[in-house]
N, C-alpha and C positions, 0 to 999 in steps of 0.2 A: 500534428502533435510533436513529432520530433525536430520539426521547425521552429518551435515555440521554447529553444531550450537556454533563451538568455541570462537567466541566473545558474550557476552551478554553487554547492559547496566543493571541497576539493580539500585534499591532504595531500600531501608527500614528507615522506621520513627517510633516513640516512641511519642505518644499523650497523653496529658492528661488527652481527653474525649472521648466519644464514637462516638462523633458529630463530632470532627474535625477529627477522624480517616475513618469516612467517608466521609469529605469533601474532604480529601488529595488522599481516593483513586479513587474516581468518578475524581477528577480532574487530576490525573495525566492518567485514560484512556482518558479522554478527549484529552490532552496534544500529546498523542500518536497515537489517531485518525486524530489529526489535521494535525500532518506531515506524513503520511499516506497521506492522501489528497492533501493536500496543496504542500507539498515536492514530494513525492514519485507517486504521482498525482494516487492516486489508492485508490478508493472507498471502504468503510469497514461500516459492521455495526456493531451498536455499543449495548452492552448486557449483563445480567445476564449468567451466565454457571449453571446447574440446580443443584442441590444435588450432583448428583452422576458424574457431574464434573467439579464439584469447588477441589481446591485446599483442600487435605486432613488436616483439624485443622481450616481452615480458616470459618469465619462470614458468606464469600459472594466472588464469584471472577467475574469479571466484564472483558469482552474480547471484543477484536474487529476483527470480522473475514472477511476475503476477498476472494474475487474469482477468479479461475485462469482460464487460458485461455478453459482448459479441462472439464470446470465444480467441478472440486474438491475443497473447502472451504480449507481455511488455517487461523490458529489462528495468528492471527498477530501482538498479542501486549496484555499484562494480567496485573489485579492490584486486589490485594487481601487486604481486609480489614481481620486480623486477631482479631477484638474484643480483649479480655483482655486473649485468653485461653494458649497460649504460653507464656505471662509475668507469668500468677501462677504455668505454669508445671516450669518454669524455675526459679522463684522468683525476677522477674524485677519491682522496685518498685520506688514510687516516694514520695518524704514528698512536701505535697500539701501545701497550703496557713494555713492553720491551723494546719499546724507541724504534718498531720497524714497521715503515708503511704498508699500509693494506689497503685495499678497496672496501669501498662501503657498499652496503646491500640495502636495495633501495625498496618503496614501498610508494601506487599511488592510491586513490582511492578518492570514490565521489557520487554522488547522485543531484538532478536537477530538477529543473521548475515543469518537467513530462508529470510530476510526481500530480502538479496539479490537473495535468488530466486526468490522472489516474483515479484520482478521487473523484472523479464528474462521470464519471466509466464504469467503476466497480458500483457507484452506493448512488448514484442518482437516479431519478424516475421521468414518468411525463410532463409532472409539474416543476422540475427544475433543479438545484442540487438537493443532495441530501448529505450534510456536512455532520462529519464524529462530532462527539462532542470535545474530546479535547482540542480540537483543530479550529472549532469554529469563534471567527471574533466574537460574534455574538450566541451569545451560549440558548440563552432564553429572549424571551419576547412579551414583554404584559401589553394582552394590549383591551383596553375599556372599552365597552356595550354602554351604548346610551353614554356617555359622554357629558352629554349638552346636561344631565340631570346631576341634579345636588350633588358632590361629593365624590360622586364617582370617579374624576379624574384625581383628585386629593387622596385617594386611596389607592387608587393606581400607583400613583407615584407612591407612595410610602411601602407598598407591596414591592415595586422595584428597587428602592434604595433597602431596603432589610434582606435584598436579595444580594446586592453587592456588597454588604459587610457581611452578607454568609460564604462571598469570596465568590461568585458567580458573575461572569460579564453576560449581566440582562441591560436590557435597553427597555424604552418605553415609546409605543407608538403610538404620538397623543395629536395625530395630523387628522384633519377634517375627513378624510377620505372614508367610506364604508366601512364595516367589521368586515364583510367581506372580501371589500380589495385588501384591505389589510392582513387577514389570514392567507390569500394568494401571492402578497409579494414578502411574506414571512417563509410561504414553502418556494418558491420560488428560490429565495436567498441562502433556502436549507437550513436556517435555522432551528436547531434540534428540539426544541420547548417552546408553547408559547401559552400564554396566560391568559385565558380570559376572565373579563370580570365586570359586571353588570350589576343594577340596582340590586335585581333580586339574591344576586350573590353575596353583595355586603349586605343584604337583611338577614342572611342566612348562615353570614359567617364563613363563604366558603369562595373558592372561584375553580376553574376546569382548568386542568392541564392536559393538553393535546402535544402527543407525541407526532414530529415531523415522520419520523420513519413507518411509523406501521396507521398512526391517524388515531389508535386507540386515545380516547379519553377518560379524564379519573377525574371525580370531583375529589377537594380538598379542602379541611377546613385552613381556612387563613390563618390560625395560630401555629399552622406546622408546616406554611407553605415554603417557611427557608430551610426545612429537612427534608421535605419529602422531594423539593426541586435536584437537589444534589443526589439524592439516590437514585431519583428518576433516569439523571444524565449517565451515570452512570452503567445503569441498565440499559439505556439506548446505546452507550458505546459498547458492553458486549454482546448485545442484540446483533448489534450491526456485523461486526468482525464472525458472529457464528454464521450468519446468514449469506458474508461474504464467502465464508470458509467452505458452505455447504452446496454452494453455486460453483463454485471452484471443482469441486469431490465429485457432483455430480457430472463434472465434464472432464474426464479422466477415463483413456480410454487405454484399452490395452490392445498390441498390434503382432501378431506371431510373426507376419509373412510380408511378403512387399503386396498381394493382391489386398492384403485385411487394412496395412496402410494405407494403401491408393484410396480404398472405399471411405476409412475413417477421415481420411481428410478432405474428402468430399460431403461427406454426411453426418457427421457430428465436429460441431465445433469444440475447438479446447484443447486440454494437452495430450497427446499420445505418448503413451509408454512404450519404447521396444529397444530390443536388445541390438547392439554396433559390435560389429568387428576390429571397429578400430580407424578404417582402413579411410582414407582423406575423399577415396573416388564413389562409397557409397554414399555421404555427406553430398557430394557435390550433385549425385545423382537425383537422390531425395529434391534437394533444394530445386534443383532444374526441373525435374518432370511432376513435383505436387505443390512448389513454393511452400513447403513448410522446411524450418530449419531446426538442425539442435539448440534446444533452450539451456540445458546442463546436464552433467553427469551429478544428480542430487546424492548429497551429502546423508540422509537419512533415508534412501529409496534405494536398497542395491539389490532390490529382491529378484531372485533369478525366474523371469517367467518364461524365458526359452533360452536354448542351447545354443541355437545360433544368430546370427544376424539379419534385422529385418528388412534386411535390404539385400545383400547378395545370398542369404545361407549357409555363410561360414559359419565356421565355431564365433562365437560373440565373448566379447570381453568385458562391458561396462553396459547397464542401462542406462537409455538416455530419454530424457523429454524433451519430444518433440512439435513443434507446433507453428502457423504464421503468426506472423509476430508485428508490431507496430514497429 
């Protein structure tokens, strides 16, 4: 997976404070949490990375990690506040309001094409992907029963094309092959919607809409089939992200002691909660004798569920998520 990571997006900015250089980097993890969710419909939290795995030079690296279908964390999207230490190794300077140079405070920030595994990970099944609907080229699928018979195919098409002036990217599978190969290389392809539509349907005025995700079907009359298709989608993309969210929840474990760790990262996959001291050599300890690593110090998780750390027993400072990771 993280071999596969030839495309990146990627930013870097040049600030003049130390303020907006953390404005820009908190805001573009934000940015990239949000379609994570909202787009890719796959729940992430959102986090500090600790010392020893932040971004080597950097201030602070702030990540957003997700969970995949096997229990294994994947970092899913990173934005590094680099402070002023790269502008002075390198002499990046600015003449400020009062004509005297200063260093600039830098920002990088990026996620890449792991993103596409991540989608084939979280939301896929036996039969093949299971793609959001806002992500997927093809959104819908019409695809005609009987065929060979009067009209049937001329309905088809006119069902798909009143689908794409309702703003939907449907396609129409009007290839010799089976209904049934054709409904297997629609889920196959994860296509979120697909249509069918048969003589008896246009006698009746209506055709089936099968959802890729759950396989439920709803008949429809064909007068409302370019409303009900877009609500449909809709419903499948936050179907998908609660379902995602709820497979996540439920692998969420919490760790008092280094024996309750050892055990959880043996016996339940996913993320572990437990409380750090801080201190760089329990870190290295964890990683060494369970291979699971800190995922983040979450930004919306500081709930104190023990005093001390779950790894040596000190007093503890920060909760962190823990977990093996892609």
């Amino acid at each position: 997976l993280r071999s596969r990571e030839f495309l990146w997006q990627e930013g870097h900015t040049a600030h003049a404070t130390a303020e907006e250089a953390e404005q820009r980097t908190v805001q573009m993890l934000n940015v990239y949490a949000d379609f994570c969710e909202e787009v890719l419909a796959m729940p992430v939290i959102r986090g500090r990375k600790t010392e020893k795995e932040k971004f080597a030079g950097a201030e602070a690296t702030y990540t957003i990690e997700a969970l995949m279908h096997d229990g294994k964390a994947l970092q899913s999207g990173t934005s590094h506040n680099f402070g002023d230490g790269f502008a002075k190794a390198f002499g990046i300077q600015y003449t400020d309001k009062n004509n005297k140079l200063q260093y600039v405070h830098q920002t990088s920030w990026g996620m890449t094409t792991r993103l596409i595994g991540a989608i084939i990970m979280v939301h896929g099944d036996d039969s093949g992907l299971v793609l959001p609907p806002r992500i997927a080229p093809v959104q819908t699928m019409v695809i005609p029963i009987q065929q060979h018979k009067e009209g049937v195919l001329e309905k088809a098409q006119e069902v798909k094309e009143g689908l794409v002036q309702a703003g939907i990217a449907a396609g129409l599978d009007d290839s010799d092959k089976s209904p049934g190969w054709k409904f297997s290389e629609q889920e196959m392809r994860g296509i979120p919607l697909r249509v069918e539509l048969g003589p008896k349907d246009i006698e009746n005025n209506q055709c089936v809409l099968v959802r890729r995700d759950t396989r439920e079907k709803v008949v429809v009359s064909l007068d409302e089939v370019e409303t009900k298709v877009p609500e449909l989608l809709e419903t499948i993309q936050k179907d998908m992200f609660e379902r995602a969210k709820a497979h996540r929840d439920a692998h969420i474990t919490d760790a008092h002691n280094y024996e309750e760790f050892c055990d959880v990262v043996e016996n339940k996959p996913g993320f572990i909660r437990g409380m750090w001291c801080g201190d760089r050599a329990c870190e290295d300890k964890i990683k060494e004798e369970t291979a699971a690593t800190s995922r983040c110090m979450p930004f919306n998780d500081q709930e104190h569920i023990s005093d001390v750390c779950v790894c040596c027993g000190k007093p503890a400072k920060k909760l962190v998520y823990w977990g093996k990771a892609y």
